[in-house]
N, C-alpha and C positions, 0 to 999 in steps of 0.2 A: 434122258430122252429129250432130247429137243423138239420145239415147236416153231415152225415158220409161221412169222405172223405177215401179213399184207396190208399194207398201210395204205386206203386209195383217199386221194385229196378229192372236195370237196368243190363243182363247179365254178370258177370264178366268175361271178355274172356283172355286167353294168348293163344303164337301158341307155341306148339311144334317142332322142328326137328333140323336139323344141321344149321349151323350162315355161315358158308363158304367151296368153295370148289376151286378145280382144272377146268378151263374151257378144254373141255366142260363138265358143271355138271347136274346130275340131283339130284335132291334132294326131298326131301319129309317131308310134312308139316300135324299136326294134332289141331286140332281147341280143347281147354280143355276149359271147364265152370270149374271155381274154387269155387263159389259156385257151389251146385245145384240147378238147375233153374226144378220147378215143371210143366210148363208150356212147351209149343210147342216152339222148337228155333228150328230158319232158320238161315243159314250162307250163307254168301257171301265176298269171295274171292278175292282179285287181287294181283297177285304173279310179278309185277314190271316185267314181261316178256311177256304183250302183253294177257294173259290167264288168265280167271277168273272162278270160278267154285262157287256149292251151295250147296256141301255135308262136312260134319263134318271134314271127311277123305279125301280130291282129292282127284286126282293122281300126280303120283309124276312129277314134272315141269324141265323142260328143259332149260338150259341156256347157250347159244350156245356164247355167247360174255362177256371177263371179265370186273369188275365194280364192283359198289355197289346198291344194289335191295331194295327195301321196299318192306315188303310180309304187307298184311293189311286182316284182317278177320274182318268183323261186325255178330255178333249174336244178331239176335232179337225176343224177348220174345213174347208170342202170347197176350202180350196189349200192343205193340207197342213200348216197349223199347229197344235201343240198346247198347250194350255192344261193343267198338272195341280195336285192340290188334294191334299194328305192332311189325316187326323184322325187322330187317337190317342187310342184309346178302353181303357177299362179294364174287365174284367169282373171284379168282385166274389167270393170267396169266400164261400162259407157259415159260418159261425161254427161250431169244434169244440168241439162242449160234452163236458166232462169231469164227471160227477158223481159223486158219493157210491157211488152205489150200491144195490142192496137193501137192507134192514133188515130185524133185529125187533126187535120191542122187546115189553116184558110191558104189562099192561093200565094205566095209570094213568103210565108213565112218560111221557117224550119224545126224539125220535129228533131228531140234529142234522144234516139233508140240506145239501150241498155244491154250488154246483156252480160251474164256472169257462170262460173260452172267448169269452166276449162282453163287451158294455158294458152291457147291461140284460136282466132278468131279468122271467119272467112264469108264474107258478107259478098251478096250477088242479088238482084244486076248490079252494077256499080252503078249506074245513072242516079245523078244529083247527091252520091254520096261524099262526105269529107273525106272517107277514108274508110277504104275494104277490109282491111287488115287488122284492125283494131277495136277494142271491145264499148266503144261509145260514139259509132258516128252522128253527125247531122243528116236527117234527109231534108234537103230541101227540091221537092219533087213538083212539078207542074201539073200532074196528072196524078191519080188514086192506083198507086203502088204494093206490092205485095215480095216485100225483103224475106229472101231463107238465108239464115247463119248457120254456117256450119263449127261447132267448135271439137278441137284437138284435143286430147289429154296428154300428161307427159309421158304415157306409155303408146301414143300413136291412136288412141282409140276414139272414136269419131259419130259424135251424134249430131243432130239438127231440129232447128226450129224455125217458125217465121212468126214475120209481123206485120201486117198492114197497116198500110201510112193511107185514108182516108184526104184527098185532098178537096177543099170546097171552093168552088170556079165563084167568083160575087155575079151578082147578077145588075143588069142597067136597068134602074125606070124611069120613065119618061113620063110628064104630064103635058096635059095638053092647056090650052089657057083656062083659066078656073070660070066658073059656072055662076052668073050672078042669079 
């Protein structure tokens, strides 16, 4: 007596969308069958941030803290086979910038601003500076200043600081003939 057996393959799943970001990131994720499955598939999600969803497509997920996440999809066939998929994605920190500081400095001199934390440097206004682009300009400023640096990381990701440059004008006195 013979038995037909039925052999049904098991969802072939991968996730679609971006691998890393800039915290804080949102990102967005799409579930592919790379065969096609002629059957009913259910998906079930857990995006390594606490949320989990049950359609093809979420929404796009929030990740408010940097690391590294596992996104995990299961798709399962309507005879109870599953197909699962991870990603490993990475969320970016912001760059801690360290700077100098406030200053003062007197009328004619120049103040030597600091700053450290990142891979590129972006310093605005440019007035009286030696150099915008670089992590140690001079200001030598006429007037009481107020520099924002913006610095890069090597993953694009982008914090800011400032520093005020305090400039002190001298002042003239004058006497008049002295008082016997």
């Amino acid at each position: 007596n013979a038995t037909n057996i039925k052999v049904i393959r098991s969802p072939q799943v991968a996730i679609a969308g971006d691998a890393g970001a800039c915290v804080p990131a949102t990102l967005t994720f799409k579930g592919n069958l790379i065969v096609p499955d002629t059957s009913l598939v259910t998906w079930k999600w857990d995006f390594g941030n606490g949320q989990r969803s049950t359609v093809i497509n979420p929404p796009a997920q929030n990740y408010t803290a940097a690391g590294t996440f596992i996104v995990k999809a299961i798709a399962t066939n309507s005879s109870g086979c599953d197909g699962v998929a991870t990603k490993s994605i990475e969320i970016y920190p912001l760059p801690k910038l360290i700077t100098s500081g406030d200053t003062t400095i007197c009328l004619g001199d120049a103040a030597s601003l600091h700053v450290s934390g990142a891979q590129s440097y972006a310093w605005s206004p440019s007035n009286f500076l030696s150099c915008t682009n670089c992590a140690n300009p001079f200001a030598q400023a006429t007037t009481s200043t107020g520099y924002e640096v913006t610095g890069t990381s090597s993953h694009g990701c982008i914090s800011s600081d400032s520093v005020n440059v305090t400039v002190k004008i001298p002042f003239k006195i004058s006497v008049s003939k002295p008082d016997t």
